[in-house]
C-alpha positions as CSV (number, residue, x, y, z in Angstrom):
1,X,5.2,-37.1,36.4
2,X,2.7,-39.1,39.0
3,X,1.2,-37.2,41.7
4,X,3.5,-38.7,44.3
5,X,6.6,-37.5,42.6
6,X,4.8,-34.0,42.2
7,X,3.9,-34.3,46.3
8,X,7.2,-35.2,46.3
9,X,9.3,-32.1,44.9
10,X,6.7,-29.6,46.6
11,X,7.5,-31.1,49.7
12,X,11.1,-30.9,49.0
13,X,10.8,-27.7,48.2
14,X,9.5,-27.0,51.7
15,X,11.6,-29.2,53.7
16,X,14.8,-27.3,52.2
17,X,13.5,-24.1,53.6
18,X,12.8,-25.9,57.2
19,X,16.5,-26.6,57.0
20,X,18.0,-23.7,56.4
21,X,15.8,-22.1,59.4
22,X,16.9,-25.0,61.9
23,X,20.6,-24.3,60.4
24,X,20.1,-20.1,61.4
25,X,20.4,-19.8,57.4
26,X,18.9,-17.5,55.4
27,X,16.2,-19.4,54.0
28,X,16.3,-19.2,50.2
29,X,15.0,-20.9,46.8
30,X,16.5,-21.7,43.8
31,X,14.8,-21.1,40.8
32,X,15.5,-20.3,36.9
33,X,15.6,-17.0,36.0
34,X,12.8,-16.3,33.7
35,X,14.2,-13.1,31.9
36,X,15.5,-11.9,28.5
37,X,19.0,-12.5,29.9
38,X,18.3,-16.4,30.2
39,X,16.1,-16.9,27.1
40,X,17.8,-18.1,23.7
41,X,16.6,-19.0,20.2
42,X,17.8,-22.9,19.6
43,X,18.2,-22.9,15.9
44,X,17.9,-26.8,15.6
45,X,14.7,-26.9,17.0
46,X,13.5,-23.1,16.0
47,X,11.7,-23.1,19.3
48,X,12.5,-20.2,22.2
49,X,14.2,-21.8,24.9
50,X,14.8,-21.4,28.8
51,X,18.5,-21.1,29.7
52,X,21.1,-22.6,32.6
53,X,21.1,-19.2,35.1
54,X,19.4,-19.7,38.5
55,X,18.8,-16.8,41.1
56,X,18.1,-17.1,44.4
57,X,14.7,-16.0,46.5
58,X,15.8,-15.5,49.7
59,X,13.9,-14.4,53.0
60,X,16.3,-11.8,54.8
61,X,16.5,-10.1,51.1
62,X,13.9,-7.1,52.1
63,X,13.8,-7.2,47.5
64,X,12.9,-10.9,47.7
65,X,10.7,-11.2,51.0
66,X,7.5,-10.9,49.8
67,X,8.0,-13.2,46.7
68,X,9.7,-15.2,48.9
69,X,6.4,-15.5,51.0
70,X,4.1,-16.1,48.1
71,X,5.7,-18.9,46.9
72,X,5.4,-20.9,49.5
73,X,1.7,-19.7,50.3
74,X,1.3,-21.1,46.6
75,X,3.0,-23.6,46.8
76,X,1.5,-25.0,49.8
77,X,-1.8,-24.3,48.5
78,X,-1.0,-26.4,45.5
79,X,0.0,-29.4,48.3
80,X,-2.9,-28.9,50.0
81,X,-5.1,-29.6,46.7
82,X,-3.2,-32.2,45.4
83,X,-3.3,-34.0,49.1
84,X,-7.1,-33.2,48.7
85,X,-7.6,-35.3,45.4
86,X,-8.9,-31.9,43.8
87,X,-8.6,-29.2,41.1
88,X,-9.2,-25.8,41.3
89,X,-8.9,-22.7,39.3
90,X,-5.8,-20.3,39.4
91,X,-8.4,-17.7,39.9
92,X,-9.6,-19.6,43.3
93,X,-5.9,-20.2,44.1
94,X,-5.0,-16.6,44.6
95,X,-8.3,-16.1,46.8
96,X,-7.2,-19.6,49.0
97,X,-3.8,-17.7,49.5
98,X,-5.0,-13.8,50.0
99,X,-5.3,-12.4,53.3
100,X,-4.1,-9.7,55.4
101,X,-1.2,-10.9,57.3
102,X,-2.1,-10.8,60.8
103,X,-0.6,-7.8,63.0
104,X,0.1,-5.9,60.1
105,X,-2.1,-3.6,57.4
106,X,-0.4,-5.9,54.3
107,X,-2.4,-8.5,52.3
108,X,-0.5,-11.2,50.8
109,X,-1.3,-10.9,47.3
110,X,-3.3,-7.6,46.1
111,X,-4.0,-8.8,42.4
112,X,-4.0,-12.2,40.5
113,X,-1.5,-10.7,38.6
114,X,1.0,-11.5,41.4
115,X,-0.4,-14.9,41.8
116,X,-0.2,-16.3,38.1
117,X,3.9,-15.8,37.7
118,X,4.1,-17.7,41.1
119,X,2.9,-20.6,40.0
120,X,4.9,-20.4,36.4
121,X,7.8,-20.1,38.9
122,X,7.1,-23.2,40.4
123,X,6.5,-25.0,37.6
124,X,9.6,-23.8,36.1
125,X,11.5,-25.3,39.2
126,X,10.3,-28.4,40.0
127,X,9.7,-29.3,36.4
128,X,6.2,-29.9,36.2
129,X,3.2,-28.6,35.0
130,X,0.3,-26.4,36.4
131,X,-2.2,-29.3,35.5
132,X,0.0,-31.7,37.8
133,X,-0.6,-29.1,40.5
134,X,-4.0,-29.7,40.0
135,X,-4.7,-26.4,38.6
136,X,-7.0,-25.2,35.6
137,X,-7.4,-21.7,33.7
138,X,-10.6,-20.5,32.5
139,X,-11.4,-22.6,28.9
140,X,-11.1,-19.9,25.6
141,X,-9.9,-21.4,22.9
142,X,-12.8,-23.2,20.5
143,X,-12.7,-25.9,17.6
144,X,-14.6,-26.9,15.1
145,X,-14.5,-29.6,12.3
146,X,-13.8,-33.3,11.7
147,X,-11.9,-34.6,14.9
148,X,-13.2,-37.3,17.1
149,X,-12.0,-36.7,20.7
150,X,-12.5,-38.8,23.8
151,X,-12.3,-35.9,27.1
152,X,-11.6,-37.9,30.4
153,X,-14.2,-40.9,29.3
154,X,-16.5,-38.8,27.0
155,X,-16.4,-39.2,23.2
156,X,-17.3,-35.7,21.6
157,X,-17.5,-35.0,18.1
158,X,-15.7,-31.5,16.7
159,X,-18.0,-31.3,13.9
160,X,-21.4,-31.5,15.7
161,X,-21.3,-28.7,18.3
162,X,-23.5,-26.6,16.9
163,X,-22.4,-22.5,16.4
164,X,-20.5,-22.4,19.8
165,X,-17.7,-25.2,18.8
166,X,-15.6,-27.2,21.5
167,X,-14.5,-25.3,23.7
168,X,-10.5,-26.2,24.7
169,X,-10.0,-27.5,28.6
170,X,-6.5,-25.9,30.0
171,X,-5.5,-29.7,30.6
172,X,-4.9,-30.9,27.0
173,X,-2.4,-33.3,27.3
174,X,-2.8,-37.1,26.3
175,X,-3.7,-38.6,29.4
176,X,-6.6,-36.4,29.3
177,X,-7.4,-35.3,25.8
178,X,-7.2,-38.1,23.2
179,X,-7.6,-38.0,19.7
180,X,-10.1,-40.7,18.0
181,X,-10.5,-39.8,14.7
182,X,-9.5,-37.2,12.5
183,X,-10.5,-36.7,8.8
184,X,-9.0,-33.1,8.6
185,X,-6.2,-32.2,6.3
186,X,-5.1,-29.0,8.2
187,X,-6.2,-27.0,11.1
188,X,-6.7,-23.2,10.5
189,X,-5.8,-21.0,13.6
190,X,-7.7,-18.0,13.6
191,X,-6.8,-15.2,16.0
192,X,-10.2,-13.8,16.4
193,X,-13.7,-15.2,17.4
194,X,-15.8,-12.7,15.1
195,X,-14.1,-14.5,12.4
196,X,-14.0,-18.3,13.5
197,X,-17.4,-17.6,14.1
198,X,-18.2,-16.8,10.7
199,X,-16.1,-19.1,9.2
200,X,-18.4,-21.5,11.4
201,X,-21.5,-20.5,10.1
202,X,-20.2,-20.7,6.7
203,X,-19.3,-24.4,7.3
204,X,-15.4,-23.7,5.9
205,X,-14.3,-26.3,7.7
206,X,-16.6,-28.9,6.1
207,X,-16.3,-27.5,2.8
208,X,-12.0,-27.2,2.9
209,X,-12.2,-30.6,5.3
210,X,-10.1,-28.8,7.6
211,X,-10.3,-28.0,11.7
212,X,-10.9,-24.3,12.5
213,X,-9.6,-23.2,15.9
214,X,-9.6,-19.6,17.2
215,X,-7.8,-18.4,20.6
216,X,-9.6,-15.4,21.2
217,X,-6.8,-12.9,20.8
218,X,-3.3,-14.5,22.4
219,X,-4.2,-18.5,22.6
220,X,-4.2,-19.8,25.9
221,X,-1.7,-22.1,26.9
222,X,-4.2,-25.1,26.8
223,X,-4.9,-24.4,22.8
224,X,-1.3,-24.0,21.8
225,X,-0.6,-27.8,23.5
226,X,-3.8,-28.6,21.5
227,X,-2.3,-27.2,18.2
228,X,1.0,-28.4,18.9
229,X,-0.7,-32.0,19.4
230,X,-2.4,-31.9,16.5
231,X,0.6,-31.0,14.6
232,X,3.1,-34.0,16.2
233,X,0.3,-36.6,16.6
234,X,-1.6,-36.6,13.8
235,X,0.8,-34.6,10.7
236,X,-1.3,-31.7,10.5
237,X,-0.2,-28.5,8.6
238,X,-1.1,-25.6,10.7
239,X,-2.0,-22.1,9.4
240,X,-2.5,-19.3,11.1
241,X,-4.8,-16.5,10.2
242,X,-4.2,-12.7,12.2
243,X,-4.6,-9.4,11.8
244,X,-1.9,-8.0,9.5
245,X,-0.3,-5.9,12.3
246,X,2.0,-5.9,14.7
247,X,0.0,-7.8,17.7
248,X,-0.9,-10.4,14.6
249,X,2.3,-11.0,14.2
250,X,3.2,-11.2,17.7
251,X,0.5,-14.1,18.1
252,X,1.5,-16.1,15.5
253,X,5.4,-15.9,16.7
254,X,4.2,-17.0,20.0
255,X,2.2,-20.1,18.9
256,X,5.7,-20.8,16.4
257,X,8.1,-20.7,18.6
258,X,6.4,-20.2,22.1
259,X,7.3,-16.7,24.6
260,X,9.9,-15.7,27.1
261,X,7.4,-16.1,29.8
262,X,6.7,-19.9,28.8
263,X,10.0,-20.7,27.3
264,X,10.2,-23.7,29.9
265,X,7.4,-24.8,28.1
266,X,8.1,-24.6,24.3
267,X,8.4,-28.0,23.5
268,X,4.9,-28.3,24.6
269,X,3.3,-25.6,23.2
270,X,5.2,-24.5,20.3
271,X,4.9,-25.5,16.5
272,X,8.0,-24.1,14.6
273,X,6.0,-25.7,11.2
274,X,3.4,-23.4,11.5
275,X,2.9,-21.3,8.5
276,X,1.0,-17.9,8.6
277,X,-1.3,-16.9,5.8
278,X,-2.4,-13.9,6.5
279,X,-3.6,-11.5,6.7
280,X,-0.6,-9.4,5.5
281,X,-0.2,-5.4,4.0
282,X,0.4,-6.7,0.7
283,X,-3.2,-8.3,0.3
284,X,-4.6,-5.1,0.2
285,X,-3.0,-4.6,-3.4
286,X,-2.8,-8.5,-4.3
287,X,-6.9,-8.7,-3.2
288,X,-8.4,-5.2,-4.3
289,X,-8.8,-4.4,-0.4
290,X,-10.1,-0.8,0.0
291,X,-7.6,1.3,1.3
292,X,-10.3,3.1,3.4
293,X,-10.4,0.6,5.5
294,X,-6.6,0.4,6.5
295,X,-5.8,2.0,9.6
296,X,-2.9,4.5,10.0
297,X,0.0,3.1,11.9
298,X,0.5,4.1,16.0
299,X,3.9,5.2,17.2
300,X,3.8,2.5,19.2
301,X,3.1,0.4,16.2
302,X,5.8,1.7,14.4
303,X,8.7,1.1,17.3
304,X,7.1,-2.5,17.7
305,X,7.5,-3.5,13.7
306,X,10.9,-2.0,13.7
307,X,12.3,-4.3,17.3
308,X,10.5,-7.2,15.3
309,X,12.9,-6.7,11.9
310,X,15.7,-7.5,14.2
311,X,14.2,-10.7,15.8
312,X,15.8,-13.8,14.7
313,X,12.4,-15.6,13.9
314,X,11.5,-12.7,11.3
315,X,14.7,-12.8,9.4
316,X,13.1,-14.4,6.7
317,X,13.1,-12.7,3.3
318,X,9.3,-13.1,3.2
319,X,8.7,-11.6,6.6
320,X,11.6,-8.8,6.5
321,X,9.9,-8.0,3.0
322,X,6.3,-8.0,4.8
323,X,7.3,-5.7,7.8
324,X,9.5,-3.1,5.7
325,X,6.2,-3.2,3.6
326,X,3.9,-1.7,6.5
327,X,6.4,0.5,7.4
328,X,6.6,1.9,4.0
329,X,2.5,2.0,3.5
330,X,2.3,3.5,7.1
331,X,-1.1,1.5,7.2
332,X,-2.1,-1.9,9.6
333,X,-5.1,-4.0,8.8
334,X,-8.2,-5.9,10.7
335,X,-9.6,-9.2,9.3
336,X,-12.9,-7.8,9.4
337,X,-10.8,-5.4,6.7
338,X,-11.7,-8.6,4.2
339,X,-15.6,-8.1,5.0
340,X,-15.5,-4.3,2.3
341,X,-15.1,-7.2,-0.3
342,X,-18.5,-8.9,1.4
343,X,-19.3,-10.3,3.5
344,X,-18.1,-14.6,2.6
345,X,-15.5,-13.3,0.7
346,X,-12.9,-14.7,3.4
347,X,-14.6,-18.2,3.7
348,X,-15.1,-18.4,-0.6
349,X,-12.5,-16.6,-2.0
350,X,-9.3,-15.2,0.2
351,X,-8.5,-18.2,2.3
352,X,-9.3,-20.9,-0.8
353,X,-7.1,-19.2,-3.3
354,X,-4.1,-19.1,-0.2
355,X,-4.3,-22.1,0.5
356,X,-4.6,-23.3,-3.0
357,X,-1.8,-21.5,-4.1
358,X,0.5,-22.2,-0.8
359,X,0.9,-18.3,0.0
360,X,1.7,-18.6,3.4
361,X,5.0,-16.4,4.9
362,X,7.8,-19.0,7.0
């Protein structure tokens, strides 16, 4: 979608409400509802996808009023930018549209937290992205390894940035982001930095000729598009590498099969291929692990394994057998866990012989 056709639908969006106020209507907008009741699993494409309901965000509805008022603050913020032939954070977004409304003793946003959804809102309606809307989120993802890219003009090589990596823009689609050359055989997601960092400094990715990528805890949207990329563009295998609990697990379902928050955008950011390879509660037998270095399950632990044996995605033999296995050993593990074994032993010996031997989980 061009810029004009973005301009476009925002200004639709506007012009609808003008309308309904010069009609004495109740101003409203359409929108898809963004819930658990609207979310379904597609099992041809194994990706988490955004269903047909709409709901309406209306003005006189004292529930919807305020929502109501934010979105059009955002969304004639994100005109206003776009008009403007600029970018701008989401962060400086929600200080553009805070303020106290006058006469009154309420602000218009009190946290970013209201802000963010807004604009996933938006996107979801006019069926566009935040990047077309000119706006960018703070970079966190990082890469290292063999991979040529070319970044708006620029040609930057993946395996020459030294100990900090590449670090991944929020806008990583192709008109921005273009692959060059790529002599990797498989990118490695790795869900903490610690660990990509020492995975780095061990050169892994030079001596397995592979890409290393870590998101910093939950990958940003930016670095699932990049991993999904790599994946459809250049026949990748992707692997991902957690902690073996439940948050790991989470993580890696999310960059699988993308979230109910995102669901608009799982096409774009998922990668149902993806296969995890660890780390799991049965390494810690399989690998000698210490079991002093476990760590006893949480309640909340415990309720979250048991909703995630009933999830669709996890209904695989391997995965069902890998859950009721942490239930039964009442223990979760760290990646730095693989560190009692010394200190390379992930880089030399646990991710080699995985990979080797194919023991990943679906």
């Amino acid at each position: 979608m061009n810029e004009k056709e973005v301009i476009g639908k925002l200004s639709g969006l506007g012009n609808k409400v003008l309308k309904d106020i010069k009609s004495v209507k109740d101003p409203d907008i359409q929108l898809p509802v963004r819930a658990l009741s609207n979310i379904y699993f597609d099992e041809k494409s194994k990706l988490i996808k955004l269903g047909d309901k709409t709901s309406h965000r209306s003005y006189m509805n004292i529930a919807h009023t305020r929502k109501f008022m934010q979105t059009l603050l955002v969304a004639a913020e994100c005109k206003k930018i776009i008009d403007q032939n600029v970018s701008t954070s989401i962060r400086d977004l929600y200080y553009a549209v805070k303020h106290t409304i006058p006469g009154t003793k309420e602000n218009t946003f009190e946290e970013q937290s209201e802000s963010d959804p807004i604009i996933e809102d938006i996107e979801a309606t006019l069926n566009t992205l935040r990047e077309q809307l000119h706006l960018q989120a703070d970079r966190k993802g990082y890469i290292a390894g063999s991979l040529v890219i070319n970044d708006t003009g620029d040609e930057i090589d993946c395996g020459k940035m030294g100990s900090s990596g590449w670090a991944i823009p929020s806008n990583a689609e192709p008109d921005v982001i273009k692959f060059k050359k790529c002599d990797a055989e498989y990118v490695l997601m790795v869900e903490k930095d610690a660990v990509w960092q020492r995975l780095n400094q061990d050169k892994f990715w030079q001596k397995q000729n592979c890409l290393i990528i870590t998101g910093k805890g939950q990958p940003a949207r930016g670095t699932r598009r990049i991993v999904n990329r790599l994946h459809k563009e250049l026949n990748l295998p992707i692997y991902v590498l957690t902690d073996a609990d439940p948050w790991g697990y989470y993580i890696y379902s999310v960059l699988k099969q993308g979230s109910i928050n995102l669901s608009f955008l799982s096409d774009r950011i998922g990668t149902p291929k993806a296969k995890f390879i660890g780390l799991t509660t049965m390494d810690v037998e399989k690998f000698g692990i210490p079991k002093n270095v476990t760590i006893r399950l949480t309640e909340g632990d415990k309720k979250r394994t048991v909703e995630m044996l009933n999830y669709v995605w996890f209904k695989p033999k391997e995965w069902q057998d890998e859950l009721k296995n942490m239930m039964k050993v009442g223990y979760k593990l760290e990646l730095e866990a693989l560190s009692a074994k010394g200190i390379k032993y992930i880089s030399e010996k646990y991710l080699p012989e995985k990979i080797n031997n194919k023991e990943f989980l679906p």
